[in-house]
C-alpha positions in Angstrom: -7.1 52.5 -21.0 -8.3 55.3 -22.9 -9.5 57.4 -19.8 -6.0 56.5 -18.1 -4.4 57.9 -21.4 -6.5 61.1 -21.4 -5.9 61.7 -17.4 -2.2 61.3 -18.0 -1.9 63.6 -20.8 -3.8 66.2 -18.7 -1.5 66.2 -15.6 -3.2 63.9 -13.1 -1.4 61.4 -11.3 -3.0 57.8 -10.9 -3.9 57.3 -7.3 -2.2 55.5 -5.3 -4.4 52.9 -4.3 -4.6 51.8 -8.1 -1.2 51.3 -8.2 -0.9 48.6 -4.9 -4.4 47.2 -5.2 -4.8 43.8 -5.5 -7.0 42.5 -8.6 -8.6 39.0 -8.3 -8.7 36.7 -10.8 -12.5 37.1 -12.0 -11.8 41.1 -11.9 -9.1 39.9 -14.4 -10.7 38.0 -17.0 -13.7 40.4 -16.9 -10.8 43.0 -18.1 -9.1 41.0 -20.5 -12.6 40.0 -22.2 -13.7 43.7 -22.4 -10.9 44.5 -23.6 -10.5 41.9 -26.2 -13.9 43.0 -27.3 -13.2 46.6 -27.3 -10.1 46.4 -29.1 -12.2 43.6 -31.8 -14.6 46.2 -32.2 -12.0 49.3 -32.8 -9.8 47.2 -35.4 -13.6 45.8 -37.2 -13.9 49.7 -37.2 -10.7 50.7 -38.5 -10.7 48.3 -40.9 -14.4 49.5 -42.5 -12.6 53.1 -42.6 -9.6 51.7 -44.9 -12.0 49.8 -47.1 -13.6 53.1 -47.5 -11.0 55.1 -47.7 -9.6 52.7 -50.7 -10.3 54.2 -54.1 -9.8 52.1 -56.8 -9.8 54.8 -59.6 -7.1 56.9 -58.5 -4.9 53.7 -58.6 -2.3 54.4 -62.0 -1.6 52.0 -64.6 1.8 52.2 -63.9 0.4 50.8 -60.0 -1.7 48.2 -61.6 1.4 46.6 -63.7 3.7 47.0 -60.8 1.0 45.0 -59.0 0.8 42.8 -61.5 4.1 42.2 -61.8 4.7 41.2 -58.5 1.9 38.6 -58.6 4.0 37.0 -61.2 6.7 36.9 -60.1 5.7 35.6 -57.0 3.5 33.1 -58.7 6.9 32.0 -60.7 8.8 31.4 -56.8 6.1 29.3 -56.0 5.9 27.1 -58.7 9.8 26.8 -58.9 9.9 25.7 -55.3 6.8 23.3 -54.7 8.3 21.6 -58.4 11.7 21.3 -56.9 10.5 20.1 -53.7 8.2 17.7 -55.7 11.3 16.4 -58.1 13.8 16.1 -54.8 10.6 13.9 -52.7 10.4 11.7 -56.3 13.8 11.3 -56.2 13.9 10.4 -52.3 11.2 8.1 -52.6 13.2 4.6 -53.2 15.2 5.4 -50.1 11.8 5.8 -47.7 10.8 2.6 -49.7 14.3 0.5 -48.6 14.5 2.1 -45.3 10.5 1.3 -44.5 11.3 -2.2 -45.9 14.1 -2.7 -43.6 12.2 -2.0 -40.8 9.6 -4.2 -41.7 11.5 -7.3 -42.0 9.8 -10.2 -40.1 11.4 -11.8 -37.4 14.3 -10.2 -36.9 15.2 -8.4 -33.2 15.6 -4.5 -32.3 12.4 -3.3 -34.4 11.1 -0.7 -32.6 15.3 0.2 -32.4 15.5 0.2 -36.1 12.0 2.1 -36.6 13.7 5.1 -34.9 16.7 5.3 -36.9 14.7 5.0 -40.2 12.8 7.2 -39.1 15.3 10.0 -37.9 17.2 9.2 -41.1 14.4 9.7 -43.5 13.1 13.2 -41.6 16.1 14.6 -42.2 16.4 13.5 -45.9 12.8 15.1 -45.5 14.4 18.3 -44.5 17.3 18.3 -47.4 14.8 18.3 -49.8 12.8 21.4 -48.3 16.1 22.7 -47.8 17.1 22.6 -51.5 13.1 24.1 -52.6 13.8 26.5 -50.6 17.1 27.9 -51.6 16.3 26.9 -55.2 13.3 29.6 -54.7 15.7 32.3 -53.1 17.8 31.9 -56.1 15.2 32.4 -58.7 14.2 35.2 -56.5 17.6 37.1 -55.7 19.1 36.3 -59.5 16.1 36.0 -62.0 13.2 37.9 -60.5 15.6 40.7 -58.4 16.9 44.0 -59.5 20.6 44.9 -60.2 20.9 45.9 -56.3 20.0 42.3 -55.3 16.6 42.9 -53.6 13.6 40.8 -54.2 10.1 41.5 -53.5 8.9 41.5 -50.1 6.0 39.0 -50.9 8.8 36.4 -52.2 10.4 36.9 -49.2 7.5 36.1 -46.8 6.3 33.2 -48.9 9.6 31.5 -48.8 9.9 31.9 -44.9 6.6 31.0 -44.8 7.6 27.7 -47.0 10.5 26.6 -44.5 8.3 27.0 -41.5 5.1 25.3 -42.9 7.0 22.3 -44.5 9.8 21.7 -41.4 6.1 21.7 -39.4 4.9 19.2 -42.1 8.0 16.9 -41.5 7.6 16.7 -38.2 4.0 15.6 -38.4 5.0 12.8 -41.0 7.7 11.7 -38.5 5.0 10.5 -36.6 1.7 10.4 -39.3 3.9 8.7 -42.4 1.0 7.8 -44.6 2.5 5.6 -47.4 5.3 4.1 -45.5 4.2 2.4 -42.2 7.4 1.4 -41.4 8.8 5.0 -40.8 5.6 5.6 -38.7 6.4 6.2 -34.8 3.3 5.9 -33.7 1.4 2.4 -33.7 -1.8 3.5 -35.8 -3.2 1.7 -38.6 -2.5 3.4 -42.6 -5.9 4.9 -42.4 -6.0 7.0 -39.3 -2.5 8.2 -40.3 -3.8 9.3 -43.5 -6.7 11.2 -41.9 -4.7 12.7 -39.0 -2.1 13.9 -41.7 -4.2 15.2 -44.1 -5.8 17.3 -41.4 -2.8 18.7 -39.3 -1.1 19.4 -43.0 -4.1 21.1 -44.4 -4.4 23.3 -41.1 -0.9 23.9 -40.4 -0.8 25.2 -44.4 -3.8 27.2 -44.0 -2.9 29.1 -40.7 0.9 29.6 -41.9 0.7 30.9 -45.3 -2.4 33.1 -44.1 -0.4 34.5 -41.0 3.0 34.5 -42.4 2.2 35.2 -45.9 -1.5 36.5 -47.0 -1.8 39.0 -43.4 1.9 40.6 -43.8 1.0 41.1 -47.3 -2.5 43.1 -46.5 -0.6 45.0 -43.8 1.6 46.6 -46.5 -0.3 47.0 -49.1 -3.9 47.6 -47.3 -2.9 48.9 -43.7 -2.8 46.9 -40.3 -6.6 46.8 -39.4 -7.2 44.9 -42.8 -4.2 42.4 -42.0 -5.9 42.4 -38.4 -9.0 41.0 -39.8 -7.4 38.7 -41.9 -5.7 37.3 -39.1 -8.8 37.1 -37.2 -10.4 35.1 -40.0 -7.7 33.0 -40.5 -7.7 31.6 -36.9 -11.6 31.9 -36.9 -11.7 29.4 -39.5 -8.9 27.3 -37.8 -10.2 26.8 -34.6 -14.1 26.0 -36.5 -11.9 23.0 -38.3 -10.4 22.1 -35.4 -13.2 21.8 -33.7 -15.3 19.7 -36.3 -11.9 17.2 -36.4 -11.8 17.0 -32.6 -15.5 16.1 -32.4 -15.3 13.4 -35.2 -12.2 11.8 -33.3 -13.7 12.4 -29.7 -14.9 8.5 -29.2 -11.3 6.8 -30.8 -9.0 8.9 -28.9 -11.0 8.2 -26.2 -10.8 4.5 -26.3 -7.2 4.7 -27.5 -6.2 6.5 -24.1 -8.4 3.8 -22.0 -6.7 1.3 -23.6 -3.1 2.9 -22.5 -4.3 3.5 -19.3 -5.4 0.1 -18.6 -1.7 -1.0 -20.3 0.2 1.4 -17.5 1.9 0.2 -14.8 2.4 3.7 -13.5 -0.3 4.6 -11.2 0.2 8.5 -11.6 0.3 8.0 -15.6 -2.7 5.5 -15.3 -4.8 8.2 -13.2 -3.9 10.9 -15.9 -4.8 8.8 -18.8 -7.8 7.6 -17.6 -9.1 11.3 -16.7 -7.8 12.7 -20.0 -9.9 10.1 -22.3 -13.1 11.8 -20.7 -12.3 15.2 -21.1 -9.5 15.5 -24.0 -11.6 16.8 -26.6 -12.9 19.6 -23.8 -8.8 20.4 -23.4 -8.2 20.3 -26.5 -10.9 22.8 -27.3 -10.6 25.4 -24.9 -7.0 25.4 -25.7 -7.2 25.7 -29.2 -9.5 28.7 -28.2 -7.6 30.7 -25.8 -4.3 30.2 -28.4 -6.7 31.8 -30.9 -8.2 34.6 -29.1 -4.6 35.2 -27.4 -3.3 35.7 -31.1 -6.2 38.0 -32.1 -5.7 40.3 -29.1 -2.1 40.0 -28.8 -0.4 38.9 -31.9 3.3 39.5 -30.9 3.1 38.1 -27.7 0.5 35.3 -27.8 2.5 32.7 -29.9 6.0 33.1 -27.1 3.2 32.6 -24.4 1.7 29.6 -25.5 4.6 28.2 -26.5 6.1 28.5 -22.9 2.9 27.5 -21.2 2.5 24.5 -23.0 6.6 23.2 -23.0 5.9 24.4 -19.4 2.9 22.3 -19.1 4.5 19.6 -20.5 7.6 19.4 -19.2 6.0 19.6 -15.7 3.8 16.6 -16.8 6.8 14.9 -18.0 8.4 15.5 -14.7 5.4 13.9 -12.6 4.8 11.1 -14.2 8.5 10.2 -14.4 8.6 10.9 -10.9 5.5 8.7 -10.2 7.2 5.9 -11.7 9.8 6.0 -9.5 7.6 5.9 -6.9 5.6 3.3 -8.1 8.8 1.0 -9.0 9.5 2.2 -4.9 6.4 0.7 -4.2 6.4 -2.8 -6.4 10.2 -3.5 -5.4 9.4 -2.7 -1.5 11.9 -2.7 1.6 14.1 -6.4 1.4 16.5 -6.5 4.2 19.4 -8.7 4.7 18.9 -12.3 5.8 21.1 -11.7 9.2 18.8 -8.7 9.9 15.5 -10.7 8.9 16.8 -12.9 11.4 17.1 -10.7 14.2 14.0 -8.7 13.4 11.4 -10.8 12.1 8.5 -8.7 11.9 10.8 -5.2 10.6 10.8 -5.7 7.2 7.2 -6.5 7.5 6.3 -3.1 9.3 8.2 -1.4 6.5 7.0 -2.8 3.9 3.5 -1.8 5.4 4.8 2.3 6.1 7.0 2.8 3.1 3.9 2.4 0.1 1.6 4.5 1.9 4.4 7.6 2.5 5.3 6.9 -1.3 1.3 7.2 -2.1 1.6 10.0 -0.4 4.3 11.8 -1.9 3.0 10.6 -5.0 -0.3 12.7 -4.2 1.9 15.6 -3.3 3.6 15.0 -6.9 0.2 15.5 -8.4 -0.4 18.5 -6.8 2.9 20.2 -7.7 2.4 19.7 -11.4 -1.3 20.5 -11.1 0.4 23.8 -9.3 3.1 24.2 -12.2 0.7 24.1 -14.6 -2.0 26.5 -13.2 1.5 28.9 -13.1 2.1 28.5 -16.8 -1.4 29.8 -17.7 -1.0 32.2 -15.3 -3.8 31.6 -13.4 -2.1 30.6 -10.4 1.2 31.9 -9.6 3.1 29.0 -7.9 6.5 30.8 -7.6 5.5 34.0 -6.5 3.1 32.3 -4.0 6.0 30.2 -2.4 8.6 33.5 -2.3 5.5 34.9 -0.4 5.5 35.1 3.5 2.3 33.1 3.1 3.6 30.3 1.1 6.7 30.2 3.4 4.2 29.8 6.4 2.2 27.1 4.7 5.6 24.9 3.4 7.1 25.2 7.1 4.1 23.9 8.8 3.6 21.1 6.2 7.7 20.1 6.5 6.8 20.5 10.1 4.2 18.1 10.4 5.6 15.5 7.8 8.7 15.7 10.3 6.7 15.3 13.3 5.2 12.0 11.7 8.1 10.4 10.2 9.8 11.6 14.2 6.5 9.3 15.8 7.3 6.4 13.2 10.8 6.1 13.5 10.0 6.0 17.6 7.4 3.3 17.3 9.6 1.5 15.0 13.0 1.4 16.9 10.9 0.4 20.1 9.5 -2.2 18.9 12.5 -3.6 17.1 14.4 -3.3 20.3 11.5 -5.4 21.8 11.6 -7.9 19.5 15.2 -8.2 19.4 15.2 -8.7 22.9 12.5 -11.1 22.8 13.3 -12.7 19.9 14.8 -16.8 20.5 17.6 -16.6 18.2 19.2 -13.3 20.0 18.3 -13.6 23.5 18.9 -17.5 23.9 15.6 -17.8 25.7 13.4 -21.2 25.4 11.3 -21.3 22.3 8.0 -21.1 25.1 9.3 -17.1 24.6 7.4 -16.6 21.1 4.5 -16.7 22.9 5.4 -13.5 25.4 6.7 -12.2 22.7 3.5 -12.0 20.8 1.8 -10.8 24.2 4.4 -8.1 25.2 5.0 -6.9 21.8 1.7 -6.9 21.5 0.9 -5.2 24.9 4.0 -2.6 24.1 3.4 -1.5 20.7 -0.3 -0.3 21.8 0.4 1.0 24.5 3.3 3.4 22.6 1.1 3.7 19.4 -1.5 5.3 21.4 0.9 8.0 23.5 2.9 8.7 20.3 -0.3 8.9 18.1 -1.5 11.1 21.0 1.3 13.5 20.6 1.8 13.5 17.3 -1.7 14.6 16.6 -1.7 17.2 19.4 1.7 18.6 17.4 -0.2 18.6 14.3 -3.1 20.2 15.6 -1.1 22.9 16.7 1.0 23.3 13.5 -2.4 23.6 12.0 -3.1 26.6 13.8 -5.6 25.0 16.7 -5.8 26.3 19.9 -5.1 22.7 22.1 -5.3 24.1 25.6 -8.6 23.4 25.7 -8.0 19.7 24.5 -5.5 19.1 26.7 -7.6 20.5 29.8 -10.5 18.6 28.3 -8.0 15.5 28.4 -6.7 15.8 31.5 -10.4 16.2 32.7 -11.6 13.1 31.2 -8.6 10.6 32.1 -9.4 11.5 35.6 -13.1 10.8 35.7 -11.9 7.5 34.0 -9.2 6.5 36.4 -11.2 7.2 39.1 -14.6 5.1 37.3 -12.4 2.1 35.9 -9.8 1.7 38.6 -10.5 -2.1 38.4 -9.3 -1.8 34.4 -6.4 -0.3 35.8 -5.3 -2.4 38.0 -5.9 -5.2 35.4 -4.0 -3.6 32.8 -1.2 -2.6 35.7 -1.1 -6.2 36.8 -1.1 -7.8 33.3 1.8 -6.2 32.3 4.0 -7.1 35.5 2.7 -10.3 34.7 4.2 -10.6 31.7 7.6 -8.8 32.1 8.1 -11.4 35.1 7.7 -14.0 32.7 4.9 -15.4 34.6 2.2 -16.8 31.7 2.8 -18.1 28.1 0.1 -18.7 25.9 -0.2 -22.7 25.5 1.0 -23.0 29.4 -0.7 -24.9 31.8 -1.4 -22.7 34.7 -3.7 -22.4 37.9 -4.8 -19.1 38.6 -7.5 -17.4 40.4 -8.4 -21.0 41.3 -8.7 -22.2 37.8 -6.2 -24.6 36.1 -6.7 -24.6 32.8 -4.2 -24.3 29.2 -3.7 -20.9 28.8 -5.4 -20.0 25.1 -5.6 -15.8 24.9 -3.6 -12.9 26.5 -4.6 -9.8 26.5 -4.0 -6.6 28.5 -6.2 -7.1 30.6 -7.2 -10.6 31.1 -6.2 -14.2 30.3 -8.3 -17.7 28.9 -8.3 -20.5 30.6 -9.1 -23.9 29.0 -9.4 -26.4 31.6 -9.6 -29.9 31.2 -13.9 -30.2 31.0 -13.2 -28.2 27.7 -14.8 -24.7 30.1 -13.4 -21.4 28.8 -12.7 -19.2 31.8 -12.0 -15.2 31.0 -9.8 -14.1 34.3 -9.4 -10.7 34.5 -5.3 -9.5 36.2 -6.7 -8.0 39.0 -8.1 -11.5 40.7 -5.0 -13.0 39.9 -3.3 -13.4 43.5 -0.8 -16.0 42.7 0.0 -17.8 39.5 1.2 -21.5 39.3 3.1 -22.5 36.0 3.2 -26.3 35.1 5.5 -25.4 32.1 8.5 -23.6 33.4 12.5 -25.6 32.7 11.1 -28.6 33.9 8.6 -30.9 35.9 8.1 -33.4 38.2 5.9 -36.4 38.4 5.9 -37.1 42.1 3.9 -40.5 42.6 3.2 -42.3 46.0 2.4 -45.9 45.9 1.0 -47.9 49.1 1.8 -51.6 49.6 0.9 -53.7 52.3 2.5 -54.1 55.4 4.1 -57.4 55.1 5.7 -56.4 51.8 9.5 -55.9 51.7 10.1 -52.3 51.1 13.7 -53.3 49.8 12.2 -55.6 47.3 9.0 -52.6 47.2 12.2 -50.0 45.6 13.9 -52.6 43.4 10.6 -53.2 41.4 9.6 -49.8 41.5 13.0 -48.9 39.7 13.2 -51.6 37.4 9.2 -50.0 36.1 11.0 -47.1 35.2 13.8 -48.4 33.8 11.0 -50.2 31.2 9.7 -46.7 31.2 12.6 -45.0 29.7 13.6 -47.3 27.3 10.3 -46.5 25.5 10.7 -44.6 23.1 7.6 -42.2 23.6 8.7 -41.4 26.5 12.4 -41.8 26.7 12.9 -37.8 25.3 10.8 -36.9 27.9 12.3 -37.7 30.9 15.6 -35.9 32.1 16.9 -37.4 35.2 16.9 -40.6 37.1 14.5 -41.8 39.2 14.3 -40.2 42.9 13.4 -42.6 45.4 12.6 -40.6 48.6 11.6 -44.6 50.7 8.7 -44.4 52.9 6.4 -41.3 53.7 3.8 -42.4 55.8 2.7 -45.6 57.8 -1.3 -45.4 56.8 -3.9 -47.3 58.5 -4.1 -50.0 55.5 -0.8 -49.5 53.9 2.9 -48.3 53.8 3.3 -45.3 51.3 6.5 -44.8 49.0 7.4 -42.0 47.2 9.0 -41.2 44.0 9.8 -38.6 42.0 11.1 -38.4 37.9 12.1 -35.3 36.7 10.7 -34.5 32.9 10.4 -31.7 30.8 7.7 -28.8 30.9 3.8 -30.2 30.4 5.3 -33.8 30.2 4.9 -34.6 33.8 1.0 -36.2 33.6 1.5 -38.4 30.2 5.1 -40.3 32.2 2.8 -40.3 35.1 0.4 -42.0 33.8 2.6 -44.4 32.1 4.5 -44.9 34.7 1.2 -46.0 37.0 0.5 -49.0 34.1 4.3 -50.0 34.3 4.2 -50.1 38.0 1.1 -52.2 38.7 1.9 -55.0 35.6 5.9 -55.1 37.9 3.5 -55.3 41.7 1.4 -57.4 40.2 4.1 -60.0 38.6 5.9 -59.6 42.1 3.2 -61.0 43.9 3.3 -57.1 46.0 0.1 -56.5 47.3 -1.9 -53.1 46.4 -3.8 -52.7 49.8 -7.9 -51.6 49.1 -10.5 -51.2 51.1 -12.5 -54.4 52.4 -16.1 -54.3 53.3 -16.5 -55.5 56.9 -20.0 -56.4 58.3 -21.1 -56.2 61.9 -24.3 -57.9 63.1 -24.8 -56.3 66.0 -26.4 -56.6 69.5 -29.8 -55.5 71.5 -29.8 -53.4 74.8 -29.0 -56.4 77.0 -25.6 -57.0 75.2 -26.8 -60.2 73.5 -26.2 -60.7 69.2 -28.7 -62.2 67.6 -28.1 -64.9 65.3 -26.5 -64.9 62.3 -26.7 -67.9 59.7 -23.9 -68.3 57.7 -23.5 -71.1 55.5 -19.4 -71.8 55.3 -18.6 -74.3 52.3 -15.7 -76.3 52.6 -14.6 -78.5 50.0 -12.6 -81.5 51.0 -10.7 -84.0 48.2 -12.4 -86.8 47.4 -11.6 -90.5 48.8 -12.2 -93.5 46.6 -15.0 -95.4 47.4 -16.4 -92.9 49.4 -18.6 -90.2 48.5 -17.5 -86.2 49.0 -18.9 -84.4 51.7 -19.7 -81.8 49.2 -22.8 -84.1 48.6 -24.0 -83.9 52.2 -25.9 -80.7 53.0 -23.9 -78.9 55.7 -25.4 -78.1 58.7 -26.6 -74.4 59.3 -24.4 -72.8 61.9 -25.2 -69.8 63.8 -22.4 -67.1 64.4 -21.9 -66.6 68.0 -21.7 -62.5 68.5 -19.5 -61.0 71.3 -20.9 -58.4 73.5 -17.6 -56.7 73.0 -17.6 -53.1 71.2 -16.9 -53.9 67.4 -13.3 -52.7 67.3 -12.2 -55.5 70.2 -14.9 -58.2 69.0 -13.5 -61.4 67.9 -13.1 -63.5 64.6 -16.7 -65.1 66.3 -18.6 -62.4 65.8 -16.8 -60.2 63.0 -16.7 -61.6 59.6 -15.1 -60.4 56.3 -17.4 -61.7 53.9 -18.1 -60.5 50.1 -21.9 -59.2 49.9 -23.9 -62.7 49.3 -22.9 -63.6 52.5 -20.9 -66.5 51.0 -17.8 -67.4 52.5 
C-alpha cells in the first residue's frame, strides 16, 4: 500500500492489468495476514513513540487536578448508577420470585407457554431497571457533576453508553441463563450450568465492553490512537485466551448435549447438522472467536457490522434450511395418499409414488444443504454465491442442472402415465375382464414397464450426458455398432422376446393356466419375456423358450368341456343306454362340489362308433375353465355305480385260447375237465361225487376265426370251465 501511495503521489498510473486481474483466494489471505501483521507492527511502533514521547514532568498541577477531578467524578456516576441499578433489582426481586413460582406450579397445563411470558415479562422489568440506572447516572452527570452550559465529561458519557450496552447484553443472557430463578430460564439446563455459563458470558461481555467502549476511547483522547489501539488489542487478546479456556472445559458437555438433540430430531437435515456440530463445535467456535478478534484489531470500524451480518447471515440461512428440510421430511413421513376411487383404478400408482417422491425430496433436500452451505461461504466472503450465479458461468451451470432435473422428471412422468394407462387397461375392475387377467397383467406390465424403463433410461442418460458437456456421437455410433453384432448373434433371443410379447397381447397364456405347448402340457407357473414354466402333472419343470412355441392350447379359457365316450355291449338298449347316462348326471349336479361347476346341461351326441366289442356313446357337459377333469372324473364313478345297477354291460376284453393243429390239419388233444353240478335227488347220491370222465376237445381243422365252439374255448386261465 505504501509503494502504491508513493507511485501515486509521483505521477504514475497503476497498470492496467492490476486493475482487472483476478486474485485468488490464497493470494488473498496471504495479503490480508501481511497486512494485518504490518499494520500490528506499525501501531506496536507508534505506540512505543507516544509512550516516549509522554513526559510526565511537564504535566501542571493545574492538569493533574483536572485529571483528578474527572476520576471523581466519574467514579461518583458509577457508583450512583450500579447502586440504583442494585436498589431497582432488590426491589424487582419479589416479582421474579412470583412470576418463577407461577411457572413452576405442578400439574397444571401450558408450562413451557407460561415460561415464555414470565420470562418476556421479567426481561423487560430487567430492562426498566437498567433504564432508570442509567438515566439516574445522566442526571447526576448533566445536573450535579456538569458545568453551567450543560456538558458533562466525555468519560461519563462513554461509561454510561457503555453501561446500557453491557447490561441490555447482560439481560439478554439471563433471559436464557437465569441463575436464581429456574423458572424464568428458557433453556432446559440444570441451576449449575446456568450459573457457570452466566458468570462467564457476564464477566466477558463486561470485560470486552467497558475496555472497548470505555477504557480504549478514553486512551485515544487522552494518550493518542496507537495507545487506545493497543489497548484494544489487549482487550480482545485476553478475550479470546478466556474464551478459549471456557470452550475447552465445556467441549465434552456440549458435545453430549448436541448428540442427545440430534438423536431427539425428527428432522433429518437438523439431525445431520447436529450430529456434525457436536464433533467440531468447539473448533467453530474457536476459529470464530478468532477471526472476530483479529477482524477488530485490523479493522475496528468495520469488523463488528461484518460479523454481525455474516453471522445473522449465517444463521438466518441455517434457519432457512433446516426449516425447509422439515418440510421435506414431513413430505417424506406423510407420503403420496390418493383417493380410494383412484386406488381402485390404479392399484400399484400410489405405490410407484410413494417410491419416486422420497428419493426427489432427499434430493432436494441435499440440494438444500448445499445452498446454505453456499450462503454461508458468501457471508464470510469466501465464496461469492451471488456474484457467481449473476455470472455467465453460474447461469451456464443452473441451466444445465434445471435442464437435466427437467429431463428426469420428463422420463418419470413418461414411465409413469404408461404404465398407469397399462394397468388401467388391464386392471379387472375397469376393463370388465375375467379375474384370470391379474395374471397378464402382472406379465405385460411387467414385460412393458422394462422394456420402456430401459429406452427412456436410455435417453434420458444420453440427454444428460450431453447436458454435461460429453461428446455422445461416439456412444451412439458405439451403440448402434453393438446392437447390431447382438441382433445378428442372439436372433433366437429376439425372436423369443418378439414372440412372447404377441403371446401375451393375444391373450394367449395366464400364469396358473393349464396349457400344451411345444408338446408339453403342464400348469403354467413363470412368465417371462422370453420364455414360460411348465409344470406338468409328474411334478417336471419344463423352461420353453417363445421361439419353439408353434401353437398354444389353453385348457382355461370361458369355459370347458368334459367330452366322455362310454361303450356298452351290443345287446344293450341304447334308449335305456341315454336314460341312465342322464339320470348319472343329474346325481352329479345336485352335488354340491360340483354343482357350481357345471354350466349347461348334458349334451348327448347318441352313438359314435360301432367297435368290434362294443357300441360307443358320446357325451359332453359343459363346465367352467380347469374344471373339466375333476366332473370328469366324477362323472366316470357316477356312471359305472347307474350301468352297473342297470344290469348294462361294460364290454372288456376276454382271453381266448386256441390249441392249435400240426401240418396235416389234425388238433391234438386237449383235456378239459367241465364240472357240472346238478341238484341233488333224495335218496340218491349227487353226481358231484362221481369223478367225471376226462373228455378230449375235438379241434377243427378250420382257420381259428371260422373254427367252431368244438375246438375254441373261452376259458379263464386254470383251464377250469
Amino acid at each position: 500500500m505504501i509503494e502504491e501511495l508513493r507511485r501515486l503521489a509521483a505521477g504514475d498510473a497503476v497498470p492496467a492489468e492490476t486493475e482487472t486481474q483476478d486474485v485468488s483466494l490464497a493470494r488473498q489471505i496471504a495479503d490480508l495476514t501481511s497486512t494485518a501483521a504490518e499494520g500490528f507492527v506499525t501501531e506496536l511502533d507508534a505506540a512505543y513513540d507516544r509512550i516516549l514521547d509522554l513526559d510526565l514532568d511537564t504535566l501542571s498541577s493545574t492538569g493533574m487536578a483536572n485529571l483528578a477531578r474527572g476520576a471523581f467524578d466519574l467514579g461518583v456516576v458509577v457508583a450512583v448508577v450500579i447502586a440504583i441499578l442494585w436498589l431497582a433489582r432488590t426491589l424487582a426481586r419479589s416479582v421474579y420470585r412470583r412470576a418463577s413460582d407461577w411457572v413452576l406450579v405442578p400439574d397444571r397445563p401450558g408450562t413451557w407457554l407460561r415460561r415464555w411470558l414470565a420470562a418476556l415479562g421479567c426481561s423487560l422489568l430487567d430492562l426498566v431497571t437498567v433504564a432508570v440506572g442509567w438515566v439516574a447516572g445522566y442526571a447526576i452527570a448533566l445536573f450535579v457533576l456538569g458545568d453551567e452550559t450543560g456538558r458533562i465529561d466525555t468519560s461519563q458519557s462513554l461509561f454510561l453508553n457503555a453501561f446500557l450496552v453491557i447490561e441490555t447484553i447482560k439481560v439478554a443472557l439471563r433471559l436464557f441463563f437465569a441463575t436464581r430463578y429456574d423458572g424464568l430460564r428458557l433453556l432446559p439446563i440444570r441451576g449449575e450450568d446456568a450459573a457457570y455459563w452466566n458468570t462467564w458470558l457476564s464477566g466477558l461481555t463486561s470485560f470486552v465492553g467497558y475496555g472497548i467502549l470505555l477504557v480504549a476511547p478514553i486512551v485515544n483522547i487522552n494518550l493518542g490512537t496507537a495507545l487506545g489501539s493497543v489497548v484494544a488489542a489487549f482487550v480482545y487478546g485476553v478475550a479470546l485466551i478466556l474464551a478459549v479456556v471456557m470452550i475447552r472445559q465445556n467441549r465434552e458437555p456440549v458435545r453430549t448435549r448436541l448428540e442427545a438433540m440430534a438423536e431427539r430430531s425428527q428432522i433429518g437435515f437438523a439431525n445431520i447438522l447436529l450430529g456434525t456440530l457436536a464433533r467440531i463445535w468447539h473448533i467453530i467456535m474457536i476459529a470464530y472467536l478468532s477471526v472476530l478478534a483479529l477482524l477488530l484489531i485490523i479493522e475496528p470500524e468495520e469488523a463488528l457490522s461484518f460479523m454481525i451480518g455474516a453471522t445473522v447471515q449465517m444463521i438466518v440461512a441455517i434457519a432457512a434450511g433446516i426449516l425447509l428440510s422439515a418440510l421435506v421430511d414431513k413430505a417424506i413421513a406423510f407420503g403420496v395418499r390418493l383417493k380410494p376411487e383412484m386406488r381402485s383404478q390404479f392399484p400399484m400408482l400410489e405405490e410407484r409414488l410413494n417410491a419416486f417422491v422420497p428419493t426427489t425430496l432427499k434430493v432436494v433436500r441435499i440440494v438444500i444443504a448445499l445452498v446454505v452451505a453456499a450462503v454461508v461461504l458468501d457471508a464470510w466472503e469466501v465464496f461469492d454465491f451471488f456474484a457467481w450465479i449473476r455470472s455467465d458461468g453460474g447461469l451456464l451451470v443452473l441451466g444445465k442442472i434445471v435442464t437435466i432435473a427437467l429431463v428426469l422428471t420428463a422420463a418419470f412422468a413418461i414411465w409413469l402415465f404408461v404404465s398407469s394407462w397399462i394397468e388401467y387397461r388391464l386392471n379387472l375392475q375397469t376393463s370388465g375382464v375375467l379375474a384370470a387377467s391379474m395374471a397378464r397383467q402382472r406379465t405385460l406390465l411387467t414385460i412393458f414397464r422394462n422394456a420402456l424403463t430401459v429406452v427412456l433410461v436410455v435417453m434420458a442418460a444420453m440427454i444428460t450426458l450431453s447436458e454435461l458437456g460429453v461428446d455422445i456421437g461416439p456412444l451412439l455410433a458405439g451403440a448402434g455398432v453393438l446392437g447390431l453384432a447382438i441382433g445378428f448373434g442372439a436372433q433366437k433371443l429376439v425372436q423369443d422376446v418378439i414372440t412372447g410379447v404377441f403371446i401375451q397381447l393375444e391373450n394367449a397364456i395366464y400364469t396358473g393356466d393349464v396349457v400344451t405347448a411345444a408338446g408339453t402340457t403342464g400348469v403354467v407357473e413363470k412368465l417371462t419375456i422370453r420364455s414360460l414354466g411348465i409344470r406338468d402333472l409328474s411334478g417336471t419343470y419344463h423352461i420353453v423358450p417363445f421361439s419353439s412355441v408353434d401353437t398354444v392350447s389353453n385348457f382355461m379359457r370361458g369355459f370347458s368341456y368334459h367330452v366322455g365316450e362310454y361303450g356298452v355291449a351290443y345287446r344293450e338298449n341304447i334308449d335305456e343306454v341315454i336314460e341312465v347316462m342322464k339320470q348319472a348326471f343329474e346325481e352329479l349336479r345336485a352335488n354340491p362340489d360340483y354343482s357350481d361347476s357345471i354350466i349347461d346341461d348334458l349334451e348327448v351326441h347318441g352313438v359314435t362308433q360301432l367297435a368290434d366289442s362294443s357300441v360307443n356313446v358320446r357325451i359332453r357337459i359343459k363346465t367352467l375353465p380347469g374344471q373339466q377333469w375333476s366332473v370328469g372324473r366324477a362323472y366316470n364313478a357316477i356312471i359305472k355305480k347307474h350301468f352297473d345297477a342297470a344290469g348294462i354291460e361294460i364290454p372288456f376284453p376276454h382271453v381266448t385260447l386256441y390249441f392249435g393243429e400240426d401240418k396235416k390239419g389234425s388238433a391234438p388233444a386237449a383235456p378239459i375237465k367241465i364240472i357240472q353240478p346238478s341238484p341233488p335227488v333224495a335218496g340218491k347220491k349227487s353226481d358231484d361225487a362221481k369223478p367225471s370222465t376226462p373228455r378230449r376237445a375235438k379241434v377243427s381243422k378250420k382257420k381259428p376265426a371260422q373254427s367252431s365252439q368244438e375246438n375254441k374255448t373261452d376259458i379263464p386261465s386254470d383251464g377250469e370251465v
